[in-house]
C-alpha positions in Angstrom: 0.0 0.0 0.0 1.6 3.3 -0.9 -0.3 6.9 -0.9 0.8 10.0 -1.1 -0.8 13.5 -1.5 -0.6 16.2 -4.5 0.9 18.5 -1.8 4.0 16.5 -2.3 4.5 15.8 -5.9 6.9 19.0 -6.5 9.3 17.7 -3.5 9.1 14.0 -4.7 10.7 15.0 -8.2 13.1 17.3 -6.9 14.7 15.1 -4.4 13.8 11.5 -6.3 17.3 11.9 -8.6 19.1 11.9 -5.6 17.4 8.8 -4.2 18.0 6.6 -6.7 19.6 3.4 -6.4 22.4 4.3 -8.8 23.2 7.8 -7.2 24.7 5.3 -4.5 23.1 7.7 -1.5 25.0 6.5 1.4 23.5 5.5 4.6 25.7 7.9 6.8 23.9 10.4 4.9 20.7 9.6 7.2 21.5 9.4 11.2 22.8 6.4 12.9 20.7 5.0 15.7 21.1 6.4 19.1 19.6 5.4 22.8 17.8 6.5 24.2 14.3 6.4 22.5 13.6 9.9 24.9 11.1 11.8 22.3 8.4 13.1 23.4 5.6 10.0 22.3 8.3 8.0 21.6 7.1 4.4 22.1 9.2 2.3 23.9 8.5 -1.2 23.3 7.1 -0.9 19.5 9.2 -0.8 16.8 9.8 2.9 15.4 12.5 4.0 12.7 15.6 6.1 14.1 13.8 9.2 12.8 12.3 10.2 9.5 9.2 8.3 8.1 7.4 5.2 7.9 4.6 3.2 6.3 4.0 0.0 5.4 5.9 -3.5 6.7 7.1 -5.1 3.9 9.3 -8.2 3.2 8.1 -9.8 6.6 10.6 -13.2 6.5 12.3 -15.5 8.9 15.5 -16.8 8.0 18.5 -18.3 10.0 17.5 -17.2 13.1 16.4 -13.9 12.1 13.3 -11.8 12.0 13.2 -9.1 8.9 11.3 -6.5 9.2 11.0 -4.2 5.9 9.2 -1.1 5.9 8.2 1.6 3.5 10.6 4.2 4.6 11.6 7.9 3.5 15.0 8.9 5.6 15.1 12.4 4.3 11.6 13.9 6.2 8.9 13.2 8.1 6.3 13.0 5.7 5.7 10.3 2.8 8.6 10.6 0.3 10.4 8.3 -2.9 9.8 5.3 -1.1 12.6 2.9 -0.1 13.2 0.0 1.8 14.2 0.8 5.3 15.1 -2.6 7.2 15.4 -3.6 10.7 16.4 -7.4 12.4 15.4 -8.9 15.2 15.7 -12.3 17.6 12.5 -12.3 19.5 10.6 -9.9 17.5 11.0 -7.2 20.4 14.4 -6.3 20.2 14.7 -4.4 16.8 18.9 -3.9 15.5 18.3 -1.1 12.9 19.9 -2.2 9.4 21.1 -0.1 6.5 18.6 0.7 3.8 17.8 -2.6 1.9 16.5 -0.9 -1.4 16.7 2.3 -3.1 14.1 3.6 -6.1 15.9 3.4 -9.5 15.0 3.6 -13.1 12.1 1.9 -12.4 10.3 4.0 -9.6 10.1 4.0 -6.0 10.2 0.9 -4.6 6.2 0.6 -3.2 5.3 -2.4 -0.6 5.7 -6.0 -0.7 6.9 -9.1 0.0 10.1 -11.7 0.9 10.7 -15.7 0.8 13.8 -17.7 0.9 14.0 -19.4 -2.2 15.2 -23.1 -0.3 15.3 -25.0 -3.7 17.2 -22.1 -5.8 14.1 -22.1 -8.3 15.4 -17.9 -9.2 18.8 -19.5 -9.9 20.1 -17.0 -7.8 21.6 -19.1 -5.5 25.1 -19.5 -5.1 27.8 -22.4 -3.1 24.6 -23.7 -1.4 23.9 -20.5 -0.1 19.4 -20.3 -0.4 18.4 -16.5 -1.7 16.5 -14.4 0.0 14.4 -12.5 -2.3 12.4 -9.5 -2.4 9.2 -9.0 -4.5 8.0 -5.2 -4.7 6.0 -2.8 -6.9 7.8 -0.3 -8.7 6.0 2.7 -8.8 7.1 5.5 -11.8 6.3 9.1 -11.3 6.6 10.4 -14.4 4.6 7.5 -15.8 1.8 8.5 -13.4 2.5 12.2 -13.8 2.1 11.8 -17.8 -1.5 10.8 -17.0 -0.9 6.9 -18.1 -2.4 3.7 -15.7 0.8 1.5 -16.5 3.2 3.3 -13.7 2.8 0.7 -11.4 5.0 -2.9 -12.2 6.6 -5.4 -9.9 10.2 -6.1 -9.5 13.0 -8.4 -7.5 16.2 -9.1 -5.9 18.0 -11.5 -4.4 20.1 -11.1 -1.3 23.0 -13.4 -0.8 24.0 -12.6 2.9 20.5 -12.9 4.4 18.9 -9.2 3.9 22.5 -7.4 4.7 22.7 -6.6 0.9 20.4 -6.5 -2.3 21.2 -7.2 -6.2 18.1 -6.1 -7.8 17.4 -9.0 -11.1 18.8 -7.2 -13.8 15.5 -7.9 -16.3 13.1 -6.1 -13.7 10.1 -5.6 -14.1 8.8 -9.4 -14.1 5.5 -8.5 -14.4 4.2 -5.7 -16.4 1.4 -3.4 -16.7 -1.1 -2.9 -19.3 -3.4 -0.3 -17.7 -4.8 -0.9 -14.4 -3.9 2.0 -12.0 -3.5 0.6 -8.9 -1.5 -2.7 -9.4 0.7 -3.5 -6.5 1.7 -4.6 -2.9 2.8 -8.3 -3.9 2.5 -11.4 -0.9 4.4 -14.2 -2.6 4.7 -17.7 -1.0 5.4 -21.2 -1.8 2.1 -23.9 -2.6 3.2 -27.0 -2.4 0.7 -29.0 -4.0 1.3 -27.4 -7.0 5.1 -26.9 -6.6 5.1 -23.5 -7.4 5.3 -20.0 -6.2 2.0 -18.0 -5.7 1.6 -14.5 -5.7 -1.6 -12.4 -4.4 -1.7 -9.1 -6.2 -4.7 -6.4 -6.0 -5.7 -4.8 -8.6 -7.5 -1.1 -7.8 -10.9 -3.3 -6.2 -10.3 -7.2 -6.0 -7.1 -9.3 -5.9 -5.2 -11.4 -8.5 -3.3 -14.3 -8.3 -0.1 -15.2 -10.1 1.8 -18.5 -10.3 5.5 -18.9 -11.0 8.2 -21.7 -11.0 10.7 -19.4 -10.7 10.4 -16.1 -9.1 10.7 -14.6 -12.8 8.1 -15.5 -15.1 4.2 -14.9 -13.8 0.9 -16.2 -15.0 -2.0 -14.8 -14.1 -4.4 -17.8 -12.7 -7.4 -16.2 -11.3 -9.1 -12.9 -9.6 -11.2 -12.4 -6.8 -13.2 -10.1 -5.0 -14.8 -7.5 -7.8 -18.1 -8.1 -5.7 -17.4 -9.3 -2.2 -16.1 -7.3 0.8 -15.6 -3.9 2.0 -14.9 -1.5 -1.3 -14.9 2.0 0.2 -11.5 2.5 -0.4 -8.4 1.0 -3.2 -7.7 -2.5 -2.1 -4.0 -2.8 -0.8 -1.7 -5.3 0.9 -3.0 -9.2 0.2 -1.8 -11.9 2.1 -3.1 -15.9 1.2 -2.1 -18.8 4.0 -3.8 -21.8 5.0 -4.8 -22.4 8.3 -5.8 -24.8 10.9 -9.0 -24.4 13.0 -8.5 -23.8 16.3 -9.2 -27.2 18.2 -10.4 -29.1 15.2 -8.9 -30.7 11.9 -10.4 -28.7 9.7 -8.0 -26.0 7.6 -9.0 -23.0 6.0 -7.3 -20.1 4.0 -7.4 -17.0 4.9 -7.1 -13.8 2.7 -6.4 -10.3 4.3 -7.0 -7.1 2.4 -6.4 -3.7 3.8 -8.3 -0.4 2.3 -7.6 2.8 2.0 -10.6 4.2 3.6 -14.0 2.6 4.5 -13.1 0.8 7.5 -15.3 0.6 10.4 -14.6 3.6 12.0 -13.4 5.9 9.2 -10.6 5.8 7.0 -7.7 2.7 6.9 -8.8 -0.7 7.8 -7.9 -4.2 7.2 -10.1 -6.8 6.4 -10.0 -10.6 5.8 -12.0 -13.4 3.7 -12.1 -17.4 5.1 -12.3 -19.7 2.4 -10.5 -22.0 0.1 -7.7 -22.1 -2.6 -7.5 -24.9 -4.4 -4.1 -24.0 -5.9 -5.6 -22.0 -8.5 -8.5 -19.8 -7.4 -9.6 -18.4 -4.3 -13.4 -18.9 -3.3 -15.4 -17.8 -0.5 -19.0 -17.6 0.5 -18.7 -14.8 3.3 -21.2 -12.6 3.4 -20.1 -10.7 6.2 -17.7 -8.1 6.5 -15.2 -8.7 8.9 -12.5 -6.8 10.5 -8.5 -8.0 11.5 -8.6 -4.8 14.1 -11.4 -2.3 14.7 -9.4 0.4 15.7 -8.5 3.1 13.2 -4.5 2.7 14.0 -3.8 -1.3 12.4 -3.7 -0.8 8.6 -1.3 -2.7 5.6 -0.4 -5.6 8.0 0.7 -8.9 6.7 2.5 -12.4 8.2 5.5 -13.6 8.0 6.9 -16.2 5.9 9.0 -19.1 6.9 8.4 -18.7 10.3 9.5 -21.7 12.9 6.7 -24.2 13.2 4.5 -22.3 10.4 3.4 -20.1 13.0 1.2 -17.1 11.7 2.8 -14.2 12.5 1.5 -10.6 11.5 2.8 -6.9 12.0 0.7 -3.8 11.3 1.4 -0.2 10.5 0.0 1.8 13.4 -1.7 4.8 11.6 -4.2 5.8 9.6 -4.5 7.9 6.6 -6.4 10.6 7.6 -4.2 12.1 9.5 -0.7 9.8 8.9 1.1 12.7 7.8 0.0 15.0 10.8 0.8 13.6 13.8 2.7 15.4 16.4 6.2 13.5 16.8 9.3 15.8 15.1 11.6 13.4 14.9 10.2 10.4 13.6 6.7 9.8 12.5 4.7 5.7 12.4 5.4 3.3 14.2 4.2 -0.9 14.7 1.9 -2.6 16.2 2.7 -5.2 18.5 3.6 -8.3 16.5 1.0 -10.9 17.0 -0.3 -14.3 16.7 -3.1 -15.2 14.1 -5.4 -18.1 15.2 -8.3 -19.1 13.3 -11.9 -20.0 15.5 -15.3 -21.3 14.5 -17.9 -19.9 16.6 -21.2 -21.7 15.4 -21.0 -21.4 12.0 -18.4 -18.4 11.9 -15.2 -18.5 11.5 -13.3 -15.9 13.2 -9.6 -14.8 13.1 -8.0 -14.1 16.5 -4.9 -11.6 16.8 -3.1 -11.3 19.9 0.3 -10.4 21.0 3.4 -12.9 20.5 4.1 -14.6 24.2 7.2 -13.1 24.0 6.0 -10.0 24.9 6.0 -11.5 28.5 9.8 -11.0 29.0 9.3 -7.4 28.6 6.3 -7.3 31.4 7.3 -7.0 35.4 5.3 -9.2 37.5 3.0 -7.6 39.6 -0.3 -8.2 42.0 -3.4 -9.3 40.9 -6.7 -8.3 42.6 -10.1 -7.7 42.4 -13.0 -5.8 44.0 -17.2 -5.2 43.3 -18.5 -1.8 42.5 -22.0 -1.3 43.7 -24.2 0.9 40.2 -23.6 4.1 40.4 -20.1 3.6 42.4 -16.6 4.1 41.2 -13.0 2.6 42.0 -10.1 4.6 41.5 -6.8 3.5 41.1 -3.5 5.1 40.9 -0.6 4.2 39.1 3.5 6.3 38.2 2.8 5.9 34.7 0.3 4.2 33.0 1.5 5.0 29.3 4.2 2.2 29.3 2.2 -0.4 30.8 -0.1 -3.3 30.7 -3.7 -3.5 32.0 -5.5 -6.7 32.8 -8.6 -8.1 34.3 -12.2 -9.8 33.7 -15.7 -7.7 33.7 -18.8 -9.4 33.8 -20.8 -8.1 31.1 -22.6 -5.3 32.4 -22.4 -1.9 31.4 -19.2 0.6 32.5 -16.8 3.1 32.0 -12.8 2.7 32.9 -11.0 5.6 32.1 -7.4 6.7 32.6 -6.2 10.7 33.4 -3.5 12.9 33.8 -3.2 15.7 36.2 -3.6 17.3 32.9 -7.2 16.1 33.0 -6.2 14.8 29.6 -8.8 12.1 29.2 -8.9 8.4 27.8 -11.9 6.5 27.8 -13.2 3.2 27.1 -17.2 2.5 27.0 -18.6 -0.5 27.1 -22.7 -1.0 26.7 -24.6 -5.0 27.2 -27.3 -4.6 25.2 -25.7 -3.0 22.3 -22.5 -5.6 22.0 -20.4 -2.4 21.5 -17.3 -1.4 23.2 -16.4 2.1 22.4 -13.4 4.3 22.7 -13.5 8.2 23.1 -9.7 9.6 22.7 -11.0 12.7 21.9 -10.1 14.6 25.3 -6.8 12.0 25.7 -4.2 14.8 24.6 -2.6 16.4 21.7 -6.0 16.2 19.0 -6.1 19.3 17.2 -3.9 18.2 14.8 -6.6 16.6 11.9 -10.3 17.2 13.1 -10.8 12.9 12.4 -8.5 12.5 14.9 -10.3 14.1 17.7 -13.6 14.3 17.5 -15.1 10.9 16.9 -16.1 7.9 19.6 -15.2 4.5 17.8 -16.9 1.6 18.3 -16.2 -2.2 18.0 -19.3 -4.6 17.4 -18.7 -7.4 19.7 -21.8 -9.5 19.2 -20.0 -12.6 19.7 -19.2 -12.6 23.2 -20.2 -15.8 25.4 -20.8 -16.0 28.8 -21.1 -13.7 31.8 -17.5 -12.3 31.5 -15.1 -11.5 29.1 -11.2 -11.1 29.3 -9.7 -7.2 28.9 -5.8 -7.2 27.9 -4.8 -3.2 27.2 -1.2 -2.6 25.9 -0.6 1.4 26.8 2.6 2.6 25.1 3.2 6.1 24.8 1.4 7.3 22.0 -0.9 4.2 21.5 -3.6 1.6 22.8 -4.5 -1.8 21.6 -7.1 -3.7 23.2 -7.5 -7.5 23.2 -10.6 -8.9 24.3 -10.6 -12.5 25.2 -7.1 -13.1 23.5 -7.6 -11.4 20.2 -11.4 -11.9 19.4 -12.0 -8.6 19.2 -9.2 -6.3 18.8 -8.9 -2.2 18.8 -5.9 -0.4 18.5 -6.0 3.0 18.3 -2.7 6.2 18.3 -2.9 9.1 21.3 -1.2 12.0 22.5 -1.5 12.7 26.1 1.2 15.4 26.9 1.7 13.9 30.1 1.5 10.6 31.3 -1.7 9.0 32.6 -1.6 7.9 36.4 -4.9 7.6 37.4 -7.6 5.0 36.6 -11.2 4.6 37.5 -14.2 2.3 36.1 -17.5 3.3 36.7 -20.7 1.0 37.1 -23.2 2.1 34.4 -25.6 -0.8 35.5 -28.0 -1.4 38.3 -26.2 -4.2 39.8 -22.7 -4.9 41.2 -20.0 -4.9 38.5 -16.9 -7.7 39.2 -13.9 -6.6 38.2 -11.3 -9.5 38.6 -7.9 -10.5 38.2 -7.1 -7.0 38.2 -3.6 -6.0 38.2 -1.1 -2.9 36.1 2.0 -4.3 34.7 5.2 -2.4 33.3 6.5 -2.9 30.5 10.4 -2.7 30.4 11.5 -0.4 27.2 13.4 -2.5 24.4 15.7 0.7 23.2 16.9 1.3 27.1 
């Protein structure tokens, strides 16, 4: 997914011929990395570039030990730019080593989002003294082919790296896949099928998705489309990503197919879908009828898996922004950052099958131990807790399911709230009196919702990650997820819920956590 604004056209040309792969722009042009992460919003335990901006991940792979993350990145400002390849490694997923830049634009374009596998069997040729490439499979995206007024601009290229991700040879008869008019064409997931013994890549195409199939990373056939009539289509479709997986508890397997778009979602602008289904190695088919959501928060957009992850585990990353107000937010230095990487696991509820998303347990080295407790609250009552710093923290416990409020404050009376309402199913989120807002009016004046009509019982199980510009909510371990950006100026230390029903509310296993920094 790449977007930009007119605004920015005139800067993009004048700085894109010195940002070109053969202008051989050197990485100690752009800052080295530095500790502490001490910025004002700076998040501490989410992965954030150095400085400069950042979109999309791209090339998510696992390979010899290592986690790559990729990531649409321009190191010159903070605001979207001639995109590049920024590139960071890491052995848990936490710990992030910043890399040099993996891929500069060239001849071709800018080098737009996609995707990386390690090519075990040497199918590219690339290969070399038994050493299995890793390669990179991005959109190319032209300027001046899109400034001429043409639809071909878009095309998808590749290279190979040879020293897992240190270093990039780009193939030198790029584009492999061309363009005969369809605007948006671009954002390619590719991954290995084994039944077929082939490569598949998922494509979109402006409003539904196309699939490719190569034997060798180089030459693509188009096999099938989907999606012209099904799903959300208030905004471009962007990002793909096709993998099987198993249901939860049972034998049964299922493929999954996210799409993000660029506006539509549930609670304005950015969102992220996903299709259940099957692929049959060739086509795609599914028979939802239901739009469903990866994350109903406006903050999770272009996220995709991982590929050759240890035990197949389903592994995603999302960008935490939206694009109504991306390019505004308050931070100087730097601007984006991740979401917590998490775990995918697919669940049938009845007859629905839903996709869970929660963080990776790894995330539990990073979180201090602390007591657990809990306490009734007669209607109408409060409890009030207080807390040093709530804004690098975690916040757990179980609620029966009865109406309340929990919010958290600073002495700022800075304000973040979290609704939730029985007979409606929906937990909502007011940020818009949680800090810095003023800064893009869909920022700061809306309440967002998340529909949770599938909750069971007479509880439900509250995980809130608080770093400091963000929230992400997981209810009963990634059913129902929100993430959401916010600026408080200062940090929160209070919290209180609030019984909005006429009978005792149970709050249990109760207890704040904090969360150790991964920069510090």
């Amino acid at each position: 997914m790449n977007r930009y604004h007119t605004l920015h056209i005139a800067l993009i040309f004048m700085v894109l011929s010195s940002c070109t792969q053969n202008s051989k722009t050197k990485d100690s042009d752009i800052a080295p990395f530095e500790k502490p992460y001490d910025e004002q919003y700076r998040p501490q335990y989410h992965f954030s570039p150095f400085s400069a901006w950042m979109n999309d991940p791209n090339g998510l792979v696992y390979n010899d030990g290592v986690y790559h993350l990729f990531y649409q990145y321009y190191p010159y400002a903070t605001v979207w730019g001639p995109m590049h390849w920024g590139h960071a490694t890491s052995n848990d997923m936490l710990h992030w080593q910043h890399k040099p830049i993996a891929l500069y634009p060239d001849e071709n374009g800018l080098i737009f989002s996609g995707s990386a596998v390690v090519d075990k069997n040497n199918t590219s040729g690339f290969g070399k003294d038994g050493i299995a490439p890793l390669v990179a499979i991005y959109t190319y995206h032209l300027m001046e082919g899109e400034k001429s007024g043409s639809n071909d601009f878009q095309t998808q290229g590749i290279a190979y790296s040879l020293d897992n991700g240190e270093t990039f040879t780009k193939y030198e008869e790029n584009p492999v896949i061309g363009n005969e008019g369809i605007r948006d064409l671009r954002d390619p997931k590719v991954f290995w099928h084994d039944d077929t013994k082939s490569w598949i890549m998922a494509l979109v195409a402006g409003d539904h998705l196309k699939l490719y199939r190569s034997k060798n990373l180089k030459q693509w056939d188009i096999i099938s489309d989907f999606g012209e009539d099904q799903g959300a289509q208030g905004g471009v479709w962007e990002c793909p990503d096709l993998f099987e997986m198993q249901v939860e508890g049972t034998d049964e397997k299922k493929w999954v197919l996210i799409i993000s778009i660029g506006s539509g979602g549930p609670n304005g602008g950015s969102a992220t879908q996903y299709f259940v289904g099957d692929f049959d190695g060739t086509t795609f088919t599914s028979n939802q009828e239901k739009i469903k959501w990866l994350d109903w928060g406006t903050d999770n957009y272009a996220g995709v898996t991982y590929n050759n992850t240890p035990d197949n585990e389903r592994l995603f990353i999302g960008w935490m922004s939206n694009w109504q107000y991306a390019l505004k937010t308050p931070t100087k230095k730097w601007r984006s950052a991740m979401t917590l990487p998490r775990t995918l696991q697919l669940k049938k509820y009845g007859d629905e099958y839903m996709l869970h998303n929660s963080p990776v347990s790894k995330i539990d080295t990073l979180i201090q131990p602390s007591e657990t407790k809990g306490f009734t609250i007669e209607p109408n009552e409060s409890q009030k807790v207080t807390a040093q710093n709530l804004n690098q923290a975690k916040i757990a416990f179980t609620a029966t399911k009865k109406d309340f409020k929990m919010s958290l404050s600073n002495k700022k009376d800075e304000r973040l709230t979290l609704i939730y309402d029985d007979a409606s199913d929906l937990l909502m989120l007011d940020r818009t009196q949680s800090g810095a807002t003023s800064f893009n009016y869909e920022f700061g004046n809306k309440l967002h919702h998340m529909v949770t009509d599938q909750l069971k019982g007479e509880d439900f199980k509250v995980e809130i990650y608080m770093d400091w510009s963000s929230i992400e909510i997981f209810i009963n371990d990634g059913q129902y997820v929100m993430t959401q950006q916010i600026f408080p100026t200062e940090v929160y230390t209070d919290l209180v819920f609030e019984n909005l029903s006429d009978s005792n509310l149970d709050i249990r296993e109760f207890s704040i956590s904090t969360i150790k920094s991964v920069w510090q």
